[in-house]
PDBQT receptor file of N, H, CA, C and O in Angstrom, charges set to zero:
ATOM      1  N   UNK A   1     -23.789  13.122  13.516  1.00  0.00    +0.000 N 
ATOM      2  CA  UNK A   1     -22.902  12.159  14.141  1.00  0.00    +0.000 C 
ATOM      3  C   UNK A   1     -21.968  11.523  13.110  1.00  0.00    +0.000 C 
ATOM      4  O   UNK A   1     -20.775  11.303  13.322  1.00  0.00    +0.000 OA
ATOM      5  N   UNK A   2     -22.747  11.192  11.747  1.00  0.00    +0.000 N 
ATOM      6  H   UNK A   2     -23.715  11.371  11.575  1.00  0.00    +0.000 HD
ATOM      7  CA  UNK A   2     -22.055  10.229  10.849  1.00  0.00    +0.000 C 
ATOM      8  C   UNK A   2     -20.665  11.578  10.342  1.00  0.00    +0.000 C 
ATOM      9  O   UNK A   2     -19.564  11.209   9.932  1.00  0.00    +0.000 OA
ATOM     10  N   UNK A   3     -20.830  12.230  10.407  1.00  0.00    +0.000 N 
ATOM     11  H   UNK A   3     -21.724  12.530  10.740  1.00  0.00    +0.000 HD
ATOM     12  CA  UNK A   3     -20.343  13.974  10.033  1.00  0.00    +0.000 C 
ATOM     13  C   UNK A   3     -19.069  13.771  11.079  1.00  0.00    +0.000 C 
ATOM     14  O   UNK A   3     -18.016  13.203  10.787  1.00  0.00    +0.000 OA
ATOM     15  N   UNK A   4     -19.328  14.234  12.084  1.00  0.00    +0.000 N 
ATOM     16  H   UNK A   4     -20.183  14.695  12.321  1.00  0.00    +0.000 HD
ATOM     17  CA  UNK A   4     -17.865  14.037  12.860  1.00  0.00    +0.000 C 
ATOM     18  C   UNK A   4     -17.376  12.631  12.697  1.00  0.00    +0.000 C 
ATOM     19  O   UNK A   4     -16.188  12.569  12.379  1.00  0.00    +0.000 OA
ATOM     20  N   UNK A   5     -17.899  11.664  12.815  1.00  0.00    +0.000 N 
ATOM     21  H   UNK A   5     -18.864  11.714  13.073  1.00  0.00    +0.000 HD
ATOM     22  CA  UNK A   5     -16.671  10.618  13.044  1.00  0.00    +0.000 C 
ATOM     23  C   UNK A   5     -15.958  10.705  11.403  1.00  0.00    +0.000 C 
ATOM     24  O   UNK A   5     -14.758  10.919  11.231  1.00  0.00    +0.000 OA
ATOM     25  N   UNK A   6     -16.734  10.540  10.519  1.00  0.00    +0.000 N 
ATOM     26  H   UNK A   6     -17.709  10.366  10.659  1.00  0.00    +0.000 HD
ATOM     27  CA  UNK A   6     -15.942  11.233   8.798  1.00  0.00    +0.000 C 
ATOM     28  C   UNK A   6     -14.648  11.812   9.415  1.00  0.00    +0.000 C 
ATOM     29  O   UNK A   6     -13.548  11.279   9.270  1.00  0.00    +0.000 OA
ATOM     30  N   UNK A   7     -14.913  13.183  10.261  1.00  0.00    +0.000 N 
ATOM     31  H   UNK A   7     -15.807  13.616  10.380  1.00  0.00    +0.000 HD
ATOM     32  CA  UNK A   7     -13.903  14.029  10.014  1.00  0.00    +0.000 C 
ATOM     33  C   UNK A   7     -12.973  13.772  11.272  1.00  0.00    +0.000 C 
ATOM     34  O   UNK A   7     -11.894  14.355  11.166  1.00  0.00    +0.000 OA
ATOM     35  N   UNK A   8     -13.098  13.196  12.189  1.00  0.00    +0.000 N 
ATOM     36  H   UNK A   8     -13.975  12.723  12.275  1.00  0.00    +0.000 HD
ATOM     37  CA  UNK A   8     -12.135  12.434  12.947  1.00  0.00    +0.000 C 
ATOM     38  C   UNK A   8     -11.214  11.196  12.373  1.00  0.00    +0.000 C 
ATOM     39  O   UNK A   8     -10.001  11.145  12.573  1.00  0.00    +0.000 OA
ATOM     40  N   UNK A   9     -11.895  10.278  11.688  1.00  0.00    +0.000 N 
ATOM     41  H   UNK A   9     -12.881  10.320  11.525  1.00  0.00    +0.000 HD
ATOM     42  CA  UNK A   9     -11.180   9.587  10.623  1.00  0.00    +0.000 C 
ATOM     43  C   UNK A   9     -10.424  10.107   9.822  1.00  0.00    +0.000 C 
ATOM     44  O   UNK A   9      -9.213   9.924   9.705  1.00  0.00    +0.000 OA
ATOM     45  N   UNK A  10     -11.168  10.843   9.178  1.00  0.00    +0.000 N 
ATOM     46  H   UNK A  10     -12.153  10.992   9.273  1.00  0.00    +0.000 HD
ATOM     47  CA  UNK A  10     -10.031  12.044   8.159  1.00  0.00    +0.000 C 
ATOM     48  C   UNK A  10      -8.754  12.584   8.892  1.00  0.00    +0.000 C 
ATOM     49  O   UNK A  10      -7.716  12.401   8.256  1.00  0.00    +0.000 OA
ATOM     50  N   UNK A  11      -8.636  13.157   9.995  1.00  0.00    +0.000 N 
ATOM     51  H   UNK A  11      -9.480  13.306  10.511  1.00  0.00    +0.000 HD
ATOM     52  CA  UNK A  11      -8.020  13.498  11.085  1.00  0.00    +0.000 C 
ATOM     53  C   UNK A  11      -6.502  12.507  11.136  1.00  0.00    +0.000 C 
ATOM     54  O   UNK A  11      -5.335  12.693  10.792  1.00  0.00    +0.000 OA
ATOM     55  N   UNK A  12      -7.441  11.155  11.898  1.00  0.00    +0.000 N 
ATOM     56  H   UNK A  12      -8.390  11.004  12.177  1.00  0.00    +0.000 HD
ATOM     57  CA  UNK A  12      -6.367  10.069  12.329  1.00  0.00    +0.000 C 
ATOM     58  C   UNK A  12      -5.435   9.720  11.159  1.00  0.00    +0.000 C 
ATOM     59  O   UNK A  12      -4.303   9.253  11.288  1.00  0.00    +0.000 OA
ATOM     60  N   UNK A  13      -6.179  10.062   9.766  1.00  0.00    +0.000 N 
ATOM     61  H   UNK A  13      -7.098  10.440   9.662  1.00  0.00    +0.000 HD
ATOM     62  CA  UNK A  13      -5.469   9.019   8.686  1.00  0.00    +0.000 C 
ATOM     63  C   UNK A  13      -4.200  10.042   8.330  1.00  0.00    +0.000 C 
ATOM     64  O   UNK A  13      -3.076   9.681   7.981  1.00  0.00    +0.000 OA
ATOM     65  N   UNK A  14      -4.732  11.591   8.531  1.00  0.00    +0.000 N 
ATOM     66  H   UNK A  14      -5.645  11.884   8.815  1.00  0.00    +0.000 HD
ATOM     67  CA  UNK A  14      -3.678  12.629   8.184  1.00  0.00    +0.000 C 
ATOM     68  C   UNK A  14      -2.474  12.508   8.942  1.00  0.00    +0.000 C 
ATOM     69  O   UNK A  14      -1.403  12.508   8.335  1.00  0.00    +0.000 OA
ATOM     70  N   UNK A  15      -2.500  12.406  10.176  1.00  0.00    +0.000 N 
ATOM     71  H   UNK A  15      -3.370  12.406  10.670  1.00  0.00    +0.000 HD
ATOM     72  CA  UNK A  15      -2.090  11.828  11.502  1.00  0.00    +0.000 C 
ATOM     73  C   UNK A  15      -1.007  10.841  10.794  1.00  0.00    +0.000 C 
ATOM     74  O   UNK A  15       0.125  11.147  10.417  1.00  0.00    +0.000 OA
ATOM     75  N   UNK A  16      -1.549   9.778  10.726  1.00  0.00    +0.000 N 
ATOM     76  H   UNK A  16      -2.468   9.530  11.032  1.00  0.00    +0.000 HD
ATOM     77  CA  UNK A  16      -0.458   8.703  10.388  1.00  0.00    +0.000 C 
ATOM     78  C   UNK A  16      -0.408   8.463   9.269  1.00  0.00    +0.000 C 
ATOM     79  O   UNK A  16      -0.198   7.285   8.982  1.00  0.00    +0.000 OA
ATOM     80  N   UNK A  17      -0.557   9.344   8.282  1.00  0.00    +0.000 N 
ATOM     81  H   UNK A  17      -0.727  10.301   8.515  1.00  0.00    +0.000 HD
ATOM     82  CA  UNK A  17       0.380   9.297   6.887  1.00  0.00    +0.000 C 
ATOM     83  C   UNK A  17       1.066  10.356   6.998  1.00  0.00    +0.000 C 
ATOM     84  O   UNK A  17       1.482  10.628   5.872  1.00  0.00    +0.000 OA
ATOM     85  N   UNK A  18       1.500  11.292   7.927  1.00  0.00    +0.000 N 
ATOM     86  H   UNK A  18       1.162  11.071   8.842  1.00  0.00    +0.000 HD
ATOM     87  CA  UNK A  18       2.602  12.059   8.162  1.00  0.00    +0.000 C 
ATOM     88  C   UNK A  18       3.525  11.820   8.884  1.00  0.00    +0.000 C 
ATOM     89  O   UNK A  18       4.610  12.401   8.875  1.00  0.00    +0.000 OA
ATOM     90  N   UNK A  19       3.145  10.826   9.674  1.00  0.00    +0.000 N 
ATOM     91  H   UNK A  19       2.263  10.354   9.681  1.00  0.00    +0.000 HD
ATOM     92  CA  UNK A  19       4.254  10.130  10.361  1.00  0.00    +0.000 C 
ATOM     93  C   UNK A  19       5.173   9.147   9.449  1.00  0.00    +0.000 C 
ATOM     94  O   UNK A  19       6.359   8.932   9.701  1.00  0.00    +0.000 OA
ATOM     95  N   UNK A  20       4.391   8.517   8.237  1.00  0.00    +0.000 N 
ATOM     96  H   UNK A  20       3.428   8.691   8.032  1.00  0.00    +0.000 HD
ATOM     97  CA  UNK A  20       5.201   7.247   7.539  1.00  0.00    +0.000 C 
ATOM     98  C   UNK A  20       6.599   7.826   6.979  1.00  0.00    +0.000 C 
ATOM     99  O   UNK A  20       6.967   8.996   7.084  1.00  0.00    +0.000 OA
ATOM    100  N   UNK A  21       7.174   6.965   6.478  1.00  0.00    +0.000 N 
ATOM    101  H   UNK A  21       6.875   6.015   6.393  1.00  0.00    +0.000 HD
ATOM    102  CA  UNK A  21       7.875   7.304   5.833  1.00  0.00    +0.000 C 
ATOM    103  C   UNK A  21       8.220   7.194   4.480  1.00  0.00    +0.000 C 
ATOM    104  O   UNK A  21       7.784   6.136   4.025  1.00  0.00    +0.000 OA
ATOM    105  N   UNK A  22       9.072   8.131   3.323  1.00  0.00    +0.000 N 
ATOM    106  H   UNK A  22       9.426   8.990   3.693  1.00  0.00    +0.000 HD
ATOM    107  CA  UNK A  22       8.751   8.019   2.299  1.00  0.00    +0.000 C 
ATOM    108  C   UNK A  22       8.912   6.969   1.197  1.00  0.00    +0.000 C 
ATOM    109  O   UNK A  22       8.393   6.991   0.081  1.00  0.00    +0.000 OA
ATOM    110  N   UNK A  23       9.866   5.890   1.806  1.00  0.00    +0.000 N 
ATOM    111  H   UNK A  23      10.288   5.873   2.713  1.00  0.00    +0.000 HD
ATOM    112  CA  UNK A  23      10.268   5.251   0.617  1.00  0.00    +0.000 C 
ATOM    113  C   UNK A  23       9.793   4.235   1.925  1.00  0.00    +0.000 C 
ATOM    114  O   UNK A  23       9.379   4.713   2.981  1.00  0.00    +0.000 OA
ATOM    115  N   UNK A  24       9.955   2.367   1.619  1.00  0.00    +0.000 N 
ATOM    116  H   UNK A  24      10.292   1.978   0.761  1.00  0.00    +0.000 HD
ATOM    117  CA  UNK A  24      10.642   1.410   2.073  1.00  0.00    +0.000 C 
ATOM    118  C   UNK A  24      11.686   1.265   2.239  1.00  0.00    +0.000 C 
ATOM    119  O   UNK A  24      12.519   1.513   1.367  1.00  0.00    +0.000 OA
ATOM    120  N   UNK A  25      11.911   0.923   3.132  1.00  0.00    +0.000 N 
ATOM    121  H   UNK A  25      11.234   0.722   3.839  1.00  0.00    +0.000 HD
ATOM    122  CA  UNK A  25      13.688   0.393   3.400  1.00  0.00    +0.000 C 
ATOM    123  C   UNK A  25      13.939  -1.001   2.568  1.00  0.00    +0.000 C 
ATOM    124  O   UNK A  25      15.147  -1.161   2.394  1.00  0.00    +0.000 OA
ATOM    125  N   UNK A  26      13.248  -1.917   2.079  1.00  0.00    +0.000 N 
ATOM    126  H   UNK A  26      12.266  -1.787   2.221  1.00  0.00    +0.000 HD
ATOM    127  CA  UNK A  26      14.049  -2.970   1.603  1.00  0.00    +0.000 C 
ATOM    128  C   UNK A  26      13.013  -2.940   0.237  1.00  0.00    +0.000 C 
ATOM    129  O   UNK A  26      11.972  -2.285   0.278  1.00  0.00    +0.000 OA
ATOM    130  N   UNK A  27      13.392  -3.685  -0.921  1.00  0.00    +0.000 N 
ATOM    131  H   UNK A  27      14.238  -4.217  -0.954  1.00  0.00    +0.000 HD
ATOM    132  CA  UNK A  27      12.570  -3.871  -1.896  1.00  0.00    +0.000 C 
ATOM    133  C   UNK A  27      11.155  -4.667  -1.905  1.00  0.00    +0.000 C 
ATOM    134  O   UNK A  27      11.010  -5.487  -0.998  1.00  0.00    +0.000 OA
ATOM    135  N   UNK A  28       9.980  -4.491  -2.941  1.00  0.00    +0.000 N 
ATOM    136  H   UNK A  28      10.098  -3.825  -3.677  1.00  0.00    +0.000 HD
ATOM    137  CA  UNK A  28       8.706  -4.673  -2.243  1.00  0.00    +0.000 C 
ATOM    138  C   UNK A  28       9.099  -5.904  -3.104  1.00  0.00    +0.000 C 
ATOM    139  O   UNK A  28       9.410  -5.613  -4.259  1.00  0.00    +0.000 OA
ATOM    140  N   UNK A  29       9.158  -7.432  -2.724  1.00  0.00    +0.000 N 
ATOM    141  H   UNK A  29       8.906  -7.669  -1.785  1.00  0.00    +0.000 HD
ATOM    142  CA  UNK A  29       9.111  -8.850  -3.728  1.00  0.00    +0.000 C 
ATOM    143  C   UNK A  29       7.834  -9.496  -3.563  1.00  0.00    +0.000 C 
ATOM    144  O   UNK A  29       7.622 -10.236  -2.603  1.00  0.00    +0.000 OA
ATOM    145  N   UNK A  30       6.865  -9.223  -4.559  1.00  0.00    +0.000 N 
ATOM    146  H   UNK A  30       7.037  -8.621  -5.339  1.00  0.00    +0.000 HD
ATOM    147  CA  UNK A  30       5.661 -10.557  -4.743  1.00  0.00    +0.000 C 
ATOM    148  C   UNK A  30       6.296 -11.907  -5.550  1.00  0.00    +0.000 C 
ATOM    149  O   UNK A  30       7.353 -11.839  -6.178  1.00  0.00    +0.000 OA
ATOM    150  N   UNK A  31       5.562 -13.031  -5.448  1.00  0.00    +0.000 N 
ATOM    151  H   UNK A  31       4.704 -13.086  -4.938  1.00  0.00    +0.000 HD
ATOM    152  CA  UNK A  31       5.723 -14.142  -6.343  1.00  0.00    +0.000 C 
ATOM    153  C   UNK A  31       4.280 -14.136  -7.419  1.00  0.00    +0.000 C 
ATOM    154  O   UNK A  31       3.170 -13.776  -7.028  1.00  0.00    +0.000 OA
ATOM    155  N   UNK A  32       4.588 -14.623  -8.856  1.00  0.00    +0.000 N 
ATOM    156  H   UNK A  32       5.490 -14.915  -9.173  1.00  0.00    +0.000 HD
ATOM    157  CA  UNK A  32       3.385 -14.081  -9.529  1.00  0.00    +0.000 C 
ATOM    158  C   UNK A  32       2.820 -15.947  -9.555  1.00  0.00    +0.000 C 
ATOM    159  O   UNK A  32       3.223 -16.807  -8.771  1.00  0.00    +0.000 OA
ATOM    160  N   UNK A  33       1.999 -16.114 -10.479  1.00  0.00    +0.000 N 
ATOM    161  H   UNK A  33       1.672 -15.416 -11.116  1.00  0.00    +0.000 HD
ATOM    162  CA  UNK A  33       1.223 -17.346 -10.498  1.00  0.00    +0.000 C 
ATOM    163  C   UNK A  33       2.485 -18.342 -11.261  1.00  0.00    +0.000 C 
ATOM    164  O   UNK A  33       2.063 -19.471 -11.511  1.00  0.00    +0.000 OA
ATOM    165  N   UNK A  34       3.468 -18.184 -11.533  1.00  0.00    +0.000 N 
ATOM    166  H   UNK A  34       3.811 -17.267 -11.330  1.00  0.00    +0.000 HD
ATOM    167  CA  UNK A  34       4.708 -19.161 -12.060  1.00  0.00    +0.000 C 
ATOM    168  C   UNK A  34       5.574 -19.581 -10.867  1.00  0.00    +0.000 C 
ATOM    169  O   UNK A  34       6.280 -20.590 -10.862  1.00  0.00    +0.000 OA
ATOM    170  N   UNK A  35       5.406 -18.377  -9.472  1.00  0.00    +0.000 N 
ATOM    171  H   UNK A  35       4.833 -17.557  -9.476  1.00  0.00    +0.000 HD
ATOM    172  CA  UNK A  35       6.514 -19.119  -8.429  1.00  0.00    +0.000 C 
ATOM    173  C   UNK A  35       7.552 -17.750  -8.785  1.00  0.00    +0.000 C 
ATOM    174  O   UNK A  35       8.304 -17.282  -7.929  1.00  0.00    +0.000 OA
ATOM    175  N   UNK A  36       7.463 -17.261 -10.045  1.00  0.00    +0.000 N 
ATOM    176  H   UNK A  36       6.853 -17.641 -10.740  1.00  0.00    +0.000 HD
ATOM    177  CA  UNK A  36       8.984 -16.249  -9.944  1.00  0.00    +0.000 C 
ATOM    178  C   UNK A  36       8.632 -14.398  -8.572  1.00  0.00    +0.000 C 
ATOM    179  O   UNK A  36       7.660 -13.787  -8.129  1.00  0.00    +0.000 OA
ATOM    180  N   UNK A  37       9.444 -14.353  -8.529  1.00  0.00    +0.000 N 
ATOM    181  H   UNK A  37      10.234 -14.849  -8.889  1.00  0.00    +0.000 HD
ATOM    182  CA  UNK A  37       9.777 -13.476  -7.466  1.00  0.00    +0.000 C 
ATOM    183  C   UNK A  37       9.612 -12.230  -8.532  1.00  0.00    +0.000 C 
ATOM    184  O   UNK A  37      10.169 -12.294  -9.628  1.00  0.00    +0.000 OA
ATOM    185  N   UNK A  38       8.817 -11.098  -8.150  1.00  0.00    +0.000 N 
ATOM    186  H   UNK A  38       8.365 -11.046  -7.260  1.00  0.00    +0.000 HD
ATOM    187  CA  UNK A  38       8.868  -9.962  -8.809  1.00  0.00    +0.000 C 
ATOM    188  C   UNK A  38       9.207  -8.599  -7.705  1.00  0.00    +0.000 C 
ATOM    189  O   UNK A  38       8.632  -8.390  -6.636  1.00  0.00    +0.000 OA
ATOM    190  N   UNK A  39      10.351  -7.743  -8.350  1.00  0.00    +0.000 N 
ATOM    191  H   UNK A  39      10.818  -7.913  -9.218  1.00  0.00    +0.000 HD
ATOM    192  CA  UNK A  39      10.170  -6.990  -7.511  1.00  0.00    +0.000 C 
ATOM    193  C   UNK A  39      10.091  -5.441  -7.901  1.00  0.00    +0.000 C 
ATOM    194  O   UNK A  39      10.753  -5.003  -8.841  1.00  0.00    +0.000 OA
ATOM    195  N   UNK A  40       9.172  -4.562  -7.063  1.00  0.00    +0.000 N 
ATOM    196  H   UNK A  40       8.634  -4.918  -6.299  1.00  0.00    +0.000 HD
ATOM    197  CA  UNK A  40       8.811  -3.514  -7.724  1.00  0.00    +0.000 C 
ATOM    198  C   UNK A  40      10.370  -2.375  -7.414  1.00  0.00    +0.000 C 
ATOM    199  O   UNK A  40      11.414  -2.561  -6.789  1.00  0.00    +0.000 OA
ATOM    200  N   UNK A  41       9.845  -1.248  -8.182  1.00  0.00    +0.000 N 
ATOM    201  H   UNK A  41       8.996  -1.096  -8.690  1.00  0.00    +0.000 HD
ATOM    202  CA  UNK A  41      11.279  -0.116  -8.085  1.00  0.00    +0.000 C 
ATOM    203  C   UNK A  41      10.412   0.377  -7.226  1.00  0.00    +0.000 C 
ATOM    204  O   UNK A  41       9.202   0.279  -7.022  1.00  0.00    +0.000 OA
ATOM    205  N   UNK A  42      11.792   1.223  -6.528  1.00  0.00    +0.000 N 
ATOM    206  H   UNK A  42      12.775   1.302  -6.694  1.00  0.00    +0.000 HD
ATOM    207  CA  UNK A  42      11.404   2.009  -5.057  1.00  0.00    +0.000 C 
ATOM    208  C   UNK A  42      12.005   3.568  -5.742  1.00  0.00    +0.000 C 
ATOM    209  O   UNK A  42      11.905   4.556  -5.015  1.00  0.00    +0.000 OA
ATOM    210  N   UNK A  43      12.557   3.717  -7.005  1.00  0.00    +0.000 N 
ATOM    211  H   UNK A  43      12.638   2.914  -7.596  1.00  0.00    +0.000 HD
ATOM    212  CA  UNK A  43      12.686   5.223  -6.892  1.00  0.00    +0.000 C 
ATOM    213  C   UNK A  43      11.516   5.643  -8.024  1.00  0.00    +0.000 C 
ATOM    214  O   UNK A  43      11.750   6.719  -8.574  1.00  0.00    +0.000 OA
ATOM    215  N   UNK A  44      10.320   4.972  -8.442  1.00  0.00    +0.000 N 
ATOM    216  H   UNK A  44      10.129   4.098  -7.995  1.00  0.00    +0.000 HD
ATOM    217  CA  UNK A  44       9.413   5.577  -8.907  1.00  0.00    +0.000 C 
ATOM    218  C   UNK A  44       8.147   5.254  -8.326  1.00  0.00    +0.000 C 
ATOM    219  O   UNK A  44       8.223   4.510  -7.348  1.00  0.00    +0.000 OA
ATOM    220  N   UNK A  45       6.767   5.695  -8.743  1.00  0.00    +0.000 N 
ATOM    221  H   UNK A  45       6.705   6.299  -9.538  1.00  0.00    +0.000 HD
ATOM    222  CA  UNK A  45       5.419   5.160  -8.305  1.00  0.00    +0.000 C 
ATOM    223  C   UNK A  45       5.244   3.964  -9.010  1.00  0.00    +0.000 C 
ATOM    224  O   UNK A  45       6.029   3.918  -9.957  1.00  0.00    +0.000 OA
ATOM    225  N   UNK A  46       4.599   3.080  -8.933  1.00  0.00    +0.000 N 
ATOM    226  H   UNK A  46       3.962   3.117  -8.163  1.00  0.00    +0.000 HD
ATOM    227  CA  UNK A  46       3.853   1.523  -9.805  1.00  0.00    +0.000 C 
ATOM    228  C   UNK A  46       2.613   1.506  -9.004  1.00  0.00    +0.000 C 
ATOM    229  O   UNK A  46       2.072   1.988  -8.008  1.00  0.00    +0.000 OA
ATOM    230  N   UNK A  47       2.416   0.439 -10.284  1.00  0.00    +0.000 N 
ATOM    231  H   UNK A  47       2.855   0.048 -11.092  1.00  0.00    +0.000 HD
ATOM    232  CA  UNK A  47       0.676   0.376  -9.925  1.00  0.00    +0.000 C 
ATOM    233  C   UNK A  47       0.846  -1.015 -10.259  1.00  0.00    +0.000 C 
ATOM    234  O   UNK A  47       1.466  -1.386 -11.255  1.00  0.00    +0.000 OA
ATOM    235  N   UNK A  48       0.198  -1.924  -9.281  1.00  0.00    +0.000 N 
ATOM    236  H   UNK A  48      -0.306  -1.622  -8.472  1.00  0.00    +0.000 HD
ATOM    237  CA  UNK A  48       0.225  -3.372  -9.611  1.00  0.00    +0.000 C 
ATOM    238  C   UNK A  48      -1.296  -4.071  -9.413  1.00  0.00    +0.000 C 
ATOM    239  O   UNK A  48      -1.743  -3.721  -8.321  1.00  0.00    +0.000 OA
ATOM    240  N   UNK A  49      -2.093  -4.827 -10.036  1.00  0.00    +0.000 N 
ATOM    241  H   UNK A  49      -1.729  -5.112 -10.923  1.00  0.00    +0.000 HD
ATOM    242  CA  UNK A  49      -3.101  -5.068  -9.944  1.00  0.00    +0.000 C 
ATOM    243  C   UNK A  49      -2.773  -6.833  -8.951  1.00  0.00    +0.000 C 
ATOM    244  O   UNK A  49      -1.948  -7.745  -8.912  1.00  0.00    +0.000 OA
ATOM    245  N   UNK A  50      -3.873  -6.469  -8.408  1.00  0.00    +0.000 N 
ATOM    246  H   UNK A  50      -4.543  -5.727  -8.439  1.00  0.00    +0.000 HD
ATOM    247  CA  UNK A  50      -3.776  -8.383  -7.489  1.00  0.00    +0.000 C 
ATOM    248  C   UNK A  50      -5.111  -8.732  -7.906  1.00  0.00    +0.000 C 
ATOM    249  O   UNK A  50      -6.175  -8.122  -7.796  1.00  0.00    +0.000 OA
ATOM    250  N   UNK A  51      -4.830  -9.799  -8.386  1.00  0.00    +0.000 N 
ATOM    251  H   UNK A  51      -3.966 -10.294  -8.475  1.00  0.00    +0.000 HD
ATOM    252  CA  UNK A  51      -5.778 -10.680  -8.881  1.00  0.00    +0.000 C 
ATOM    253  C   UNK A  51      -5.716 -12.025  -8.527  1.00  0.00    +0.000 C 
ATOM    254  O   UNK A  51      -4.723 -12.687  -8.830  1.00  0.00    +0.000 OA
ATOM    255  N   UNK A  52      -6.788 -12.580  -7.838  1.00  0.00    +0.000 N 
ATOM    256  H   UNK A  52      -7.594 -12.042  -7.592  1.00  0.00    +0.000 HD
ATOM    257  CA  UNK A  52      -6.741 -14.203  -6.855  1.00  0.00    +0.000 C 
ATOM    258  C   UNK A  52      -7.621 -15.262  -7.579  1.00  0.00    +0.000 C 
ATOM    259  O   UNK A  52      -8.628 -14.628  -7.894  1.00  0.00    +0.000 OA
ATOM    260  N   UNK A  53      -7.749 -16.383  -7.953  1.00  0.00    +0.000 N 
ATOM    261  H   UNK A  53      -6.931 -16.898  -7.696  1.00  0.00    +0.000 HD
ATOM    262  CA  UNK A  53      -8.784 -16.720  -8.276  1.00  0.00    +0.000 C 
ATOM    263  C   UNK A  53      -8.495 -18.161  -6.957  1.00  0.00    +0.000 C 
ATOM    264  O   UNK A  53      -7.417 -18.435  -6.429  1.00  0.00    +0.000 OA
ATOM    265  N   UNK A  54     -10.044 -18.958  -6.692  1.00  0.00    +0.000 N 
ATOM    266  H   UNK A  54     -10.920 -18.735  -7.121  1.00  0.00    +0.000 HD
ATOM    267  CA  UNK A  54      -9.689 -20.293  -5.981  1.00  0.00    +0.000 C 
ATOM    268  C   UNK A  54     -10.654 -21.173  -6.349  1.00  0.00    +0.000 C 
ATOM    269  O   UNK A  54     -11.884 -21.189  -6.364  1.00  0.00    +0.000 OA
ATOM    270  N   UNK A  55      -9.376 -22.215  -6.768  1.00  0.00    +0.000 N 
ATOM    271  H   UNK A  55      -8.377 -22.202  -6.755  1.00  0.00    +0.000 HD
ATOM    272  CA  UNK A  55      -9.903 -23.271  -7.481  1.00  0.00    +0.000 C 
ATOM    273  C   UNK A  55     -10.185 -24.530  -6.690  1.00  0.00    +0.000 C 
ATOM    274  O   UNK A  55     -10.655 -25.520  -7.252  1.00  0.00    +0.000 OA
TER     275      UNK A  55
């Protein structure tokens, strides 16, 4: 049982990551822990770590 739903999941996710599309349409902007606006490039890959702490 645990076997098919795996591969039905596997299925759905193939499903709708072929539907997405490849880039964003507008730029991705986080704010970092200063308030400034960062924004990532859209014509390469990045890797951004999120890190939260609560005080």
């Amino acid at each position: 049982m645990k076997k098919k739903f795996m591969f039905l999941l596997a299925i759905v996710l193939l499903v709708l990551t072929a539907c997405g599309k490849d880039q964003a349409q507008e730029p991705i902007t986080l704010k970092d822990q200063s308030g400034n606006e960062v924004a990532f490039p859209q014509d390469k890959p990045s890797v951004f770590f999120f890190i939260t702490t609560y005080t």
